[in-house]
C-alpha positions in Angstrom: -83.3 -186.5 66.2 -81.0 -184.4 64.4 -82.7 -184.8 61.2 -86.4 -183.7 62.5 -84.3 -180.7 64.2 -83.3 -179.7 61.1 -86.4 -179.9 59.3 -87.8 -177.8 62.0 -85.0 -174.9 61.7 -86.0 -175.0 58.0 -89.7 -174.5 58.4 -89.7 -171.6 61.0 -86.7 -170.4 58.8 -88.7 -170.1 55.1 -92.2 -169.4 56.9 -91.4 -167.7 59.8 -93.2 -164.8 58.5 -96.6 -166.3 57.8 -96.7 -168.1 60.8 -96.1 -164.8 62.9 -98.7 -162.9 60.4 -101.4 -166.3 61.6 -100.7 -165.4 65.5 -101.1 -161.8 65.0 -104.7 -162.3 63.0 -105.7 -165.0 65.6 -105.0 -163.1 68.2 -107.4 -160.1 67.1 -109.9 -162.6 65.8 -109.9 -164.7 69.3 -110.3 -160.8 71.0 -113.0 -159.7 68.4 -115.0 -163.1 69.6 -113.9 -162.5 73.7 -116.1 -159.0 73.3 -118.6 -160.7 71.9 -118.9 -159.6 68.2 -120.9 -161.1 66.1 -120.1 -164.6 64.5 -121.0 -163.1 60.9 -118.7 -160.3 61.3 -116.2 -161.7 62.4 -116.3 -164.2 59.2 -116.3 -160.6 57.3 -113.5 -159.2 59.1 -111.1 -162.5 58.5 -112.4 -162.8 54.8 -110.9 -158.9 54.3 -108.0 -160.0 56.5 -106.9 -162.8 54.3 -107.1 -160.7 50.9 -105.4 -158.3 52.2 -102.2 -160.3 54.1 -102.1 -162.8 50.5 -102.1 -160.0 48.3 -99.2 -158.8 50.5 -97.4 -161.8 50.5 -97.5 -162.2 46.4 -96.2 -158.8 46.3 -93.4 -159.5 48.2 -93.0 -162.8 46.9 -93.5 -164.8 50.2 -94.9 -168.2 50.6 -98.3 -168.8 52.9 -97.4 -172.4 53.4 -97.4 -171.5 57.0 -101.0 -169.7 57.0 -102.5 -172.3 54.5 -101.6 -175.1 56.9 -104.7 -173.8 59.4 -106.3 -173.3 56.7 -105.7 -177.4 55.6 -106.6 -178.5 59.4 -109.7 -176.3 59.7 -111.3 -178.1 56.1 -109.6 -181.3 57.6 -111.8 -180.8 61.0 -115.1 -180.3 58.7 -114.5 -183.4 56.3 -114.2 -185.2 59.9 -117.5 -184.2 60.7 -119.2 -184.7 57.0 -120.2 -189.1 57.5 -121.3 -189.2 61.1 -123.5 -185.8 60.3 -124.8 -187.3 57.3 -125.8 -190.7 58.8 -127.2 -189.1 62.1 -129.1 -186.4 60.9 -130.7 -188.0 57.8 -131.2 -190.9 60.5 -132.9 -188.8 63.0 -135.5 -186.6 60.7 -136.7 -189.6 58.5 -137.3 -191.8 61.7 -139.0 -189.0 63.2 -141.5 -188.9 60.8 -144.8 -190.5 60.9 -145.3 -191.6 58.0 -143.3 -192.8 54.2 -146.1 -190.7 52.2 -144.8 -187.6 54.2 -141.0 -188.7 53.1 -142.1 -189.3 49.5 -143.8 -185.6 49.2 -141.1 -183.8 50.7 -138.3 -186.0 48.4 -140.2 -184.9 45.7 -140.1 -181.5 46.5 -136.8 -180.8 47.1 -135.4 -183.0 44.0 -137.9 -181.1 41.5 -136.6 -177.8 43.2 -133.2 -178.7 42.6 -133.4 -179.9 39.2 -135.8 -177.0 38.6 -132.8 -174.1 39.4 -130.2 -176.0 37.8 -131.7 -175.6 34.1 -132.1 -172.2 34.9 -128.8 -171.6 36.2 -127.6 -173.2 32.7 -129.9 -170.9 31.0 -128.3 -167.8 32.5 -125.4 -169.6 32.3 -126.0 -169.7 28.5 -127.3 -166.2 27.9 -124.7 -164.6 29.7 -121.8 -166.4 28.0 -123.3 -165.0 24.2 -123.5 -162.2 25.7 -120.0 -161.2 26.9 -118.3 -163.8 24.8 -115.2 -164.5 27.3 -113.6 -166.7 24.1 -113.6 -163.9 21.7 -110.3 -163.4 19.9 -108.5 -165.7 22.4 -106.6 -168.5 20.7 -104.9 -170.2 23.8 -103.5 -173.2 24.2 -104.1 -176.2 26.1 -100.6 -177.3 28.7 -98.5 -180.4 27.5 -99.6 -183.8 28.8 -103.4 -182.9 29.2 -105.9 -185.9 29.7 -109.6 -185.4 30.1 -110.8 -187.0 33.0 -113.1 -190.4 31.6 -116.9 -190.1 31.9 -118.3 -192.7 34.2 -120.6 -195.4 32.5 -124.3 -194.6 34.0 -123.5 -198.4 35.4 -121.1 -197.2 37.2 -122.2 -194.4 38.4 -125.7 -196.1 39.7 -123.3 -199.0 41.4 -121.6 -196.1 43.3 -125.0 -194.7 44.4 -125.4 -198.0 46.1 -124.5 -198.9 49.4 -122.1 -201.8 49.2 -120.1 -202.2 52.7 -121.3 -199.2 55.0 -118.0 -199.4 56.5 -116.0 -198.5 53.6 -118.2 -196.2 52.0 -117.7 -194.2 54.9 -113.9 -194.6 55.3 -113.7 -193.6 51.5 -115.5 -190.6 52.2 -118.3 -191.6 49.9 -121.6 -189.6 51.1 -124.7 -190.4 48.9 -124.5 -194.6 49.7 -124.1 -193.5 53.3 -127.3 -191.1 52.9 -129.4 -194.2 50.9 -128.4 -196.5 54.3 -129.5 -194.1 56.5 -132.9 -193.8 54.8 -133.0 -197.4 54.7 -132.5 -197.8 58.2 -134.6 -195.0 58.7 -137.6 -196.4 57.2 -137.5 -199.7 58.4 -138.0 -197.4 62.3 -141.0 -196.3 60.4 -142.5 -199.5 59.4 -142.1 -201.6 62.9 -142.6 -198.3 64.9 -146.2 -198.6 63.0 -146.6 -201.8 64.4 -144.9 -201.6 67.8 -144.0 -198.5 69.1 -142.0 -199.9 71.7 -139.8 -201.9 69.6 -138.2 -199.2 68.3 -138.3 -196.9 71.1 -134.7 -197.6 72.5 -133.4 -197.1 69.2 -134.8 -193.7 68.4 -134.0 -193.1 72.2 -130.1 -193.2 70.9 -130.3 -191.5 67.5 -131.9 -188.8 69.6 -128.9 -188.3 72.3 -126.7 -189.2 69.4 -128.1 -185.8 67.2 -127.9 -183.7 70.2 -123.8 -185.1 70.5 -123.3 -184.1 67.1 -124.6 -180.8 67.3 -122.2 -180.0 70.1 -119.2 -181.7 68.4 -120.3 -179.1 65.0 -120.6 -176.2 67.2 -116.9 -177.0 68.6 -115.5 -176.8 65.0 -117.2 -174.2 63.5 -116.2 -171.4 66.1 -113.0 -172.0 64.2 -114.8 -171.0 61.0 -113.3 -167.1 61.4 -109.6 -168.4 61.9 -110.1 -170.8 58.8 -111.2 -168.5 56.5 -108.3 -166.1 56.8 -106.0 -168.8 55.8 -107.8 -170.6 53.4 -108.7 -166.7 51.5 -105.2 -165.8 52.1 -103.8 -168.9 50.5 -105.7 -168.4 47.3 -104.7 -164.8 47.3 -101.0 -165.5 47.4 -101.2 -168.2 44.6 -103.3 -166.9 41.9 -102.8 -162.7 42.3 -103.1 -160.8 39.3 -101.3 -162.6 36.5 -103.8 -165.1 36.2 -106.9 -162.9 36.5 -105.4 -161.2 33.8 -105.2 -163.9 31.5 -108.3 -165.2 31.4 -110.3 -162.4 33.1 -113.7 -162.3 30.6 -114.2 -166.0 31.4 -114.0 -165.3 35.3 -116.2 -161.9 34.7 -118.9 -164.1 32.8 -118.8 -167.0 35.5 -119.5 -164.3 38.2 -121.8 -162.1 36.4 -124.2 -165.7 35.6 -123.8 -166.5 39.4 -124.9 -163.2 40.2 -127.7 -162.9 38.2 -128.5 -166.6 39.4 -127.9 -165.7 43.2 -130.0 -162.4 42.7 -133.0 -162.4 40.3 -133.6 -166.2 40.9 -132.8 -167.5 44.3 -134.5 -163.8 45.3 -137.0 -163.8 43.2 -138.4 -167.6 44.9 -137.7 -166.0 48.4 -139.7 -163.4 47.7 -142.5 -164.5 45.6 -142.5 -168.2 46.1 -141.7 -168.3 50.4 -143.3 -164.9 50.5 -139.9 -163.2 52.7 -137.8 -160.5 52.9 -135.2 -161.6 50.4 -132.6 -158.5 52.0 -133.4 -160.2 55.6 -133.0 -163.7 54.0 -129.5 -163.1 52.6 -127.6 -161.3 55.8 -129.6 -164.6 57.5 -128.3 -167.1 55.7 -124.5 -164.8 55.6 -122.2 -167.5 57.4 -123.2 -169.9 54.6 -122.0 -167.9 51.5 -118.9 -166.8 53.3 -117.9 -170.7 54.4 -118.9 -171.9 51.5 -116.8 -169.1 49.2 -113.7 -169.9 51.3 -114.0 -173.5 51.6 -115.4 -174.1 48.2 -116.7 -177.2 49.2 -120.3 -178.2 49.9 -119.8 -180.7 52.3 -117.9 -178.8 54.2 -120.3 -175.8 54.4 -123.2 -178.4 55.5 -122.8 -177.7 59.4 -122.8 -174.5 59.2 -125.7 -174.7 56.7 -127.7 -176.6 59.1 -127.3 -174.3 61.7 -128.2 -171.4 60.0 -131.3 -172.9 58.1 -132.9 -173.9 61.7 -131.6 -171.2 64.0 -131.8 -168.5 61.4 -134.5 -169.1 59.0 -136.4 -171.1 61.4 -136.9 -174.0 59.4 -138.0 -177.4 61.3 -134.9 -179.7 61.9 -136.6 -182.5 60.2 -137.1 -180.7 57.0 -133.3 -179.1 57.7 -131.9 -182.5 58.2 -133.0 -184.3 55.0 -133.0 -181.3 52.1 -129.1 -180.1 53.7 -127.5 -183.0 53.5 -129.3 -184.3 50.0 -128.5 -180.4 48.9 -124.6 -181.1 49.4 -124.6 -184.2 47.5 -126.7 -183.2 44.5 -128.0 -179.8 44.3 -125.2 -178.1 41.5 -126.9 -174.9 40.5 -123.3 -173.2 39.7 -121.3 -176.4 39.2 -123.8 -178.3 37.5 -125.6 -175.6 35.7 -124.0 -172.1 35.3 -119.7 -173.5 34.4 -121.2 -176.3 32.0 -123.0 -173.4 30.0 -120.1 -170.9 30.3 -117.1 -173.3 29.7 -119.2 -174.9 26.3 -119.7 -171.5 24.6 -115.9 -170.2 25.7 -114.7 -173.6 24.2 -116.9 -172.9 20.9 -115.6 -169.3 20.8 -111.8 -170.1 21.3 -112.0 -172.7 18.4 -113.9 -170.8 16.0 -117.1 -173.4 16.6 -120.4 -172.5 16.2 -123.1 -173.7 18.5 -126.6 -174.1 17.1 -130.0 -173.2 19.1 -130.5 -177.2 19.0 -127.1 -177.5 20.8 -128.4 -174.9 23.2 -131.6 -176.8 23.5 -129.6 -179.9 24.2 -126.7 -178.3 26.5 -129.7 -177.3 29.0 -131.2 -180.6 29.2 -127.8 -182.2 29.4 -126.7 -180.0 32.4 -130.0 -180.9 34.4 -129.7 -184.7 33.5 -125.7 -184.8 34.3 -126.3 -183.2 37.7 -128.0 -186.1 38.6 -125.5 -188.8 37.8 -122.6 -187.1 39.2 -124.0 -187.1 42.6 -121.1 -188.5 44.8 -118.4 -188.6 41.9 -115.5 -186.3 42.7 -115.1 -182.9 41.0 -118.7 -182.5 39.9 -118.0 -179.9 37.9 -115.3 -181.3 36.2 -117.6 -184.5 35.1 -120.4 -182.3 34.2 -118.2 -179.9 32.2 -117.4 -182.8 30.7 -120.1 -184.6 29.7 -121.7 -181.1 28.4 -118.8 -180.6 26.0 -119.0 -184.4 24.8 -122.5 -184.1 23.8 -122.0 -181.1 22.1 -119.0 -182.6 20.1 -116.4 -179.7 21.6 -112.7 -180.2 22.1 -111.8 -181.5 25.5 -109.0 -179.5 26.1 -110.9 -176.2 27.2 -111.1 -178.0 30.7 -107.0 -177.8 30.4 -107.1 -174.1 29.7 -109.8 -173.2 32.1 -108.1 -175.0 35.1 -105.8 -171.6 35.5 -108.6 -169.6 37.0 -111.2 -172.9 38.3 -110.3 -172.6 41.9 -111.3 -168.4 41.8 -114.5 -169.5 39.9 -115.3 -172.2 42.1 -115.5 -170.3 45.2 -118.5 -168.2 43.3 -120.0 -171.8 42.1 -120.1 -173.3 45.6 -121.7 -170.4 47.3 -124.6 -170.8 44.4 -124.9 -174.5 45.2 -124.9 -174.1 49.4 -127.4 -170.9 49.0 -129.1 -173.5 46.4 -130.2 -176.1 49.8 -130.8 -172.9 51.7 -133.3 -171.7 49.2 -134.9 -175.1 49.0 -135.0 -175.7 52.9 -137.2 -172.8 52.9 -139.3 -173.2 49.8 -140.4 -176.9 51.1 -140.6 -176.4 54.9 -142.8 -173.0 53.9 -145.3 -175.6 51.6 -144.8 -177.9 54.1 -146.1 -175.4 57.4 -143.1 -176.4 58.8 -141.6 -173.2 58.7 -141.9 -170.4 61.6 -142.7 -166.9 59.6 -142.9 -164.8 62.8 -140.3 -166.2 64.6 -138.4 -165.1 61.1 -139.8 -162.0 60.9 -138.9 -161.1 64.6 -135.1 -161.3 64.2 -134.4 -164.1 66.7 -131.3 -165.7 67.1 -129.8 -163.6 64.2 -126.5 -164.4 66.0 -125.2 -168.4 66.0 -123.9 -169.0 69.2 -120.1 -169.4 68.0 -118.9 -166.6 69.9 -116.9 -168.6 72.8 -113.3 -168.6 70.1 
């Protein structure tokens, strides 16, 4: 006992101050959600929060170890909810359906879509990059011991696509061969429902109550979305502060200026000319997205929150929600796929005095559309594709070594792109579709998520 009391003593000891500083924040966000503010500021509030306290706390020279930890269970809490959302939800709107040629149009849709924005994205990407020139006069070098992460064979990565034991796929956190068995299952409803209804009615009876348990279970952990963000933002503060933004601070300018132009001119331009919508009403819609996905920087762990906004928000029909969301998370890479492959392969040129050709452009385009494709379900998607871009062009690995200073600050930029990405497309393709409700839209309704009991 003595030892775990002394490990204890130590921990309040060295963090004592950030884990008063998390019950003083918790305390006005729990009071900000008792008188009933809104869900979306309340995100806003904790985001401004958590700069603030980790910009403090570098100053000062204080650890958040104690505020990053709710940060670590709050992403921990989402990653718990990723598999069984995944498998019910793809479940439930592909075994709704009534028929495969209605699954095989809206597929189409959303993959061409996705592909679609991700050359662009590469293409601003690109443009941007010559622009600005982040490289210029920078001759930095790479840190000791740097290995580039291997390319997987297009073997392998096909064989990981595939479902092999359901079981384990799911316990290894694997999300696309759990998505390709729920379709399976899901069609094979289809094909005997056609045949007898009655069959299959039990079993569409449970995925049914089984969506409607998984909903509540996702609205439990995302009215912790406010407390989570602080930490996480506060975290990233503390760690990186100025020094590093320094350092490298044309590359992380270019990377947000590409996004920007991305997230603006494009994703507003299809909202607006393409799903014919207010693209200012859209955005402070579709709010609790961007902000979870900036602070989380993951995909998968902005899907719940995604889902609820796309159907409560933007009024799309679940079943068109609940198959582009969770595909969206797994492939759609407009800024990790499209806009940091284009960036990072014109800062590598620049920083070793390379010169890049307008067939290497041509060919940089087309290989960040292709490679975000086959890295769906490989870990670190950006790092693969990054990779794979700078291999075909024949440029020195080791940029990915420098760059990695300053990745995490990009990345929060990169994921809000991809998540807004599935937004976008939910609404392009439930809009062609009819399955998406314009006046209830254009009405305002339910423009707050019902999060507001934490």
């Amino acid at each position: 006992m003595e030892p775990i009391q002394n490990n204890l003593i130590h921990a309040i000891q060295t963090n004592w101050l950030s884990f008063l500083t998390s019950i003083v924040v918790f305390g006005l966000l729990f009071y900000l959600a008792k008188r009933r503010v809104g869900f979306g500021v309340r995100v806003l509030i904790a985001l401004v929060i958590g700069l603030i306290v980790g910009f403090i706390f570098q100053q000062i020279g204080h650890e958040t170890k104690g505020i990053t930890t709710f940060g670590s269970i709050y992403v921990n809490l989402i990653r718990m909810l990723v598999i069984p959302l995944v498998f019910v939800l793809v479940l439930s709107s592909i075994s709704s359906l009534s028929s495969l040629d209605f699954l095989r149009k809206i597929g189409l849709k959303t993959i061409a879509w996705f592909l679609g924005t991700t050359g662009i994205a590469a293409i601003i990407g690109l443009l941007v990059a010559l622009a600005i020139a982040p490289g210029s006069g920078l001759s930095i070098e790479p840190p000791q011991g740097f290995q580039a992460r291997e390319i997987p064979t297009i073997s392998q990565v096909v064989l990981d696509l595939v479902p092999n034991n359901p079981i384990s796929d799911a316990a290894n956190g694997k999300v696309v061969p759990i998505l390709i068995f729920a379709i399976f299952i899901a069609v094979a409803i289809i094909k005997l429902g056609a045949k007898d209804p009655e069959t299959v009615k039990p079993v569409r009876d449970v995925i049914s109550s089984l969506t409607q348990v998984m909903h509540q279970v996702v609205k439990f952990v995302i009215r912790l979305t406010p407390y989570g963000v602080f930490a996480l933002i506060a975290g990233i503060t503390e760690r990186y502060g100025w020094e590093t933004l320094q350092e490298l601070g044309s590359l992380i300018i270019t990377s947000y200026v590409a996004l920007i132009i991305h997230f603006v001119l494009v994703f507003g331009g299809l909202v607006l000319f393409v799903a014919k919508v207010n693209p200012f009403r859209f955005f402070r819609k579709i709010y609790p997205t961007i902000a979870v996905a900036f602070t989380t920087r993951s995909s998968y762990a902005t899907l719940p929150v995604n889902l609820e906004v796309i159907t409560k928000r933007l009024h799309v029909s679940p079943r068109i929600a609940s198959f582009v969301a969770p595909l969206g998370a797994s492939v759609n890479f407009n800024g990790c796929g499209g806009v940091w492959p284009a960036v990072v392969a014109v800062f590598t040129a620049q920083i070793f005095g390379l010169e890049l050709t307008i067939t290497d452009y041509l060919l940089l385009v087309f290989i960040s559309i292709i490679s975000s494709i086959g890295v769906a379900g490989v870990p670190g998607p950006a790092v693969i594709s990054t990779t794979v871009v700078l291999t075909a062009l024949g440029l020195p690995l080791e940029s990915i070594a420098i760059v990695a200073s300053v990745e995490a600050l990009i990345d929060m930029g990169r994921t809000a792109v991809n998540a807004t990405g599935t937004t976008v497309t939910s609404l392009l393709v439930a809009n062609s579709e009819g399955e998406f409700d314009r006046e209830a839209f254009n009405r305002g309704e339910d423009e707050e998520l019902q999060f507001s009991a934490v």
